[in-house]
N, C-alpha and C positions, 0 to 999 in steps of 0.2 A: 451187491445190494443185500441189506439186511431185509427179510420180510419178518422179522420178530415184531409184533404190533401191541407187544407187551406192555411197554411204559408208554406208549402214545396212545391207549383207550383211555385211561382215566383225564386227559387232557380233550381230549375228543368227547368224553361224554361231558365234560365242564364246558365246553363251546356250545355244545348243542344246549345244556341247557342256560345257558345263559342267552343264545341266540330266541329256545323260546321264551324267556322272561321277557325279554325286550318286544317279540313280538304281542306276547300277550298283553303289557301295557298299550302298546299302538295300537292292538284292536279296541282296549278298554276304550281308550281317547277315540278313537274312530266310531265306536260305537255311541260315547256320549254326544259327539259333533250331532250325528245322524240323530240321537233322539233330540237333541235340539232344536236342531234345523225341521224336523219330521211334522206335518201338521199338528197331530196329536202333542207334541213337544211345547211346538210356538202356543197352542189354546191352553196346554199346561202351564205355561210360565205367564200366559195373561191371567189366567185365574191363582194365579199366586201373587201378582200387582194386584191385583183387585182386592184380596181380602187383606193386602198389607195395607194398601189405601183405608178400607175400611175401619183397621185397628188405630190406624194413627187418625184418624178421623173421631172417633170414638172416645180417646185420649184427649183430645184437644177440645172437644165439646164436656169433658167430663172437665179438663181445668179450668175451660169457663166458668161453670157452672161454679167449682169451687171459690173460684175471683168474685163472680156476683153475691155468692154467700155469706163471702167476708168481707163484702161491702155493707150487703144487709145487715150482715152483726155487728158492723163500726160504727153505722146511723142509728142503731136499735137501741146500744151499751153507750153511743155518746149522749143520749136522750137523758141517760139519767145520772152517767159518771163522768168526769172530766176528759180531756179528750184524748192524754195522754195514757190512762187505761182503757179507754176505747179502741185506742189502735194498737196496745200492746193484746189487746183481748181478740180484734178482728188478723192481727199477725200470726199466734199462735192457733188460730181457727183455719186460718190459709196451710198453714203449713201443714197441720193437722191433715185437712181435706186433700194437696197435695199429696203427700207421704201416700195416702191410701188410696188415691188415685194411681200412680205410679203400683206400688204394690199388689193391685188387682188387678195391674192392665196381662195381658196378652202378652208375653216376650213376641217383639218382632226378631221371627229367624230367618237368618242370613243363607242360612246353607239349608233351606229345607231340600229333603231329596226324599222321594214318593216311596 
């Protein structure tokens, strides 16, 4: 038997540390599970539905508002232009107030992490 343990350490320390990368990922995962699953976890991710609710609630009450606007300015501009510039005039007012709706809203994020 040879006990020379010469070329077998640098394959031996390559196992180990690969044996702990592997574990350190499975704890990361086992660690996320747990905050997950953890009370604190579950009221965290309801308060992250709730103000995503919120933002897209927010959005959609703001393109209302934009649609009623350029309704008002197609009855306002037909009053006194033909009706073909009235709604070229209440179109580019929609898109208008869209664009900058969109533009100011909130990014809804996917991945938020605390």
């Amino acid at each position: 038997m040879n006990d020379d343990t010469g070329p077998q350490q640098p394959m031996i320390h390559r196992a180990r540390t690969i044996a702990t990368g592997l574990a350190d990922v499975g704890l990361t995962h086992a660690e996320e599970l747990l905050r997950r699953l953890s009370p604190e976890g579950r009221e965290q991710a309801r308060r992250e539905r709730e103000a995503k609710a919120r933002r897209q609630k927010r959005v959609m009450i703001r393109l209302v508002l934009a649609a009623m606007a350029s309704l008002v300015a197609f009855g306002l501009v037909a009053i006194v232009a033909p009706a073909g510039l009235s709604l070229a005039v209440a179109s580019v007012l929609m898109l208008l107030l869209v664009t900058l709706v969109f533009l100011r809203a909130d990014p809804l994020r996917r991945d938020a992490k605390p």
